[in-house]
Structures are given as C-alpha cells and as structure tokens.
N, C-alpha and C positions, 0 to 999 in steps of 0.2 A: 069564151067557150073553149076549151080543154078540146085538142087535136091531133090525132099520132097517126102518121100517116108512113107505112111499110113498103120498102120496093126494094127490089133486088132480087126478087124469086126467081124462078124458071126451070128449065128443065135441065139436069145437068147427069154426066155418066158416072159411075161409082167410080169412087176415088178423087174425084175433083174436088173442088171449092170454092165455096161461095160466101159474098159478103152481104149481112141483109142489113140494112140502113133500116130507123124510125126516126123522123122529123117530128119534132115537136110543137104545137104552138098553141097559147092558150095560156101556158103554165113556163117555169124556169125549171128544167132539167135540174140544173144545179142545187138544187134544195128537195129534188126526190131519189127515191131509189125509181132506176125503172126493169122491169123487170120481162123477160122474154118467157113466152109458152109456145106450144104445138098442138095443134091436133088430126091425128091422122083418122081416114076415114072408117067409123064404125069404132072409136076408141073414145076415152075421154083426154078433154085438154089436162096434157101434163108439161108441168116444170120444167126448163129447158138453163134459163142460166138470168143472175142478176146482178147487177153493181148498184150500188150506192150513190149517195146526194153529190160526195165528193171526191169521186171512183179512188177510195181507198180498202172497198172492202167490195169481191167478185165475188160468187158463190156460183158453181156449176154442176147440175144436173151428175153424181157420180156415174151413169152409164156413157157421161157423155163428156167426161174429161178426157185432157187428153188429145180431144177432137175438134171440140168447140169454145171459143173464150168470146167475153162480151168487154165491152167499150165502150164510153162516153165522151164527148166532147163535147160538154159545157156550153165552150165561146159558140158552137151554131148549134148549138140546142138539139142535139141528136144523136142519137146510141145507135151503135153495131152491134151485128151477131157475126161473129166471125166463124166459119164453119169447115171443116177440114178430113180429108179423107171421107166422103161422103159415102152412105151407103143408102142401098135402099129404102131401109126401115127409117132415113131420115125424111122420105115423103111422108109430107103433111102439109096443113097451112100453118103459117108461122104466125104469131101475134106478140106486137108488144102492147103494155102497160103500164100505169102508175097506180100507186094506191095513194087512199085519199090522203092520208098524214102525210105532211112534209118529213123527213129527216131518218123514218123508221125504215129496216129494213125488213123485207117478206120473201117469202116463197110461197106460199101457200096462193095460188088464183084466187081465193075468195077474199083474200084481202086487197085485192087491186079491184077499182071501178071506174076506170078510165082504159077503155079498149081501142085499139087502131081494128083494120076492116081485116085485116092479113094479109099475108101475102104466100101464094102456092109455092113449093119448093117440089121437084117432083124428078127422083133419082133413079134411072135407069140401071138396068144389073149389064 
C-alpha cells in the first residue's frame, strides 16, 4: 500500500524558511517523479514544484522560483520542498504525490493518484 506521509508545516513569519519533508513507503521514490502541490483556502490546488525518478530533471512553479527548489533522496525514500523567503500568500496546505507511471514526468495534479494527508504551512505578514 502506497504512503506519503508530510511534516514540517507550521507557522512561520514572512521571510523565513522552511523545509517540508515527504516520506515515502509502499513504492521506490527512485523509479517515480514526485511531485509537490498547494492549496490555499477557497482556491484550487495548484502546482508548486517536481523532480523526477532520478532527480535530474526539477521543474518549479514560475511564480515561485527563485524561492522555492525541490529534492530527492532516493537512499531514504523521501523528497523535500525546500521553501525560502516566505510570504503570506505562501499559506496553504502543502501536498505531495506521485503519479501512477513509473519514470514519466507531470505537473499537471490530475496526473498524480497517490496523495499524502498535507501538511499546513501558515505565514504571518
């Protein structure tokens, strides 16, 4: 059974940074892309940043380079969202996933079907 379990939220003041960890278990990171989203309250989940099976290829969110990079490591089975210079409008809850093809790479949420629960991130001004 396929597992992605999120921590590192909380509450943090504008300009700080924060690291959001996804534990995986079920599946081998190594042979998917996994892919990071948001969604903040009253909005729809959108695209936030994703690396690949064999973190050679990132792809980040253009409003949100710059600010935000993502990471994989394989050997303990678990990606980061690395997050920087924080601002308000980066309050949301954060989700990672995978989509069902091993190897392909997505942005698009409707391709991924494997969700973690989230985790709040929530940035004071």
């Amino acid at each position: 059974q396929v597992q992605l379990v999120e921590s590192g939220g909380g509450l943090m003041q504008a300009g700080g940074s924060l690291r959001l960890s996804c534990a995986a278990s079920g599946l081998t990171l190594s042979t998917y892309t996994l892919g990071w989203f948001r969604q903040a309250p009253g909005k729809e989940r959108e695209f936030v940043a994703a690396i690949n099976w064999n973190n050679e290829r990132t792809n980040v969110a253009d409003s949100l380079k710059g600010r935000f990079a993502t990471s994989k490591d394989n050997a303990k089975n678990t990606a980061y969202l690395h997050m920087n210079i924080l601002e308000p409008e980066d309050t949301a809850v954060y989700y990672c996933a995978v989509p069902k093809m091993r190897y392909l790479f997505f942005v698009d949420p409707s391709s991924y079907d494997n969700w973690g629960r989230g985790t709040q991130v929530i940035v004071s001004s």
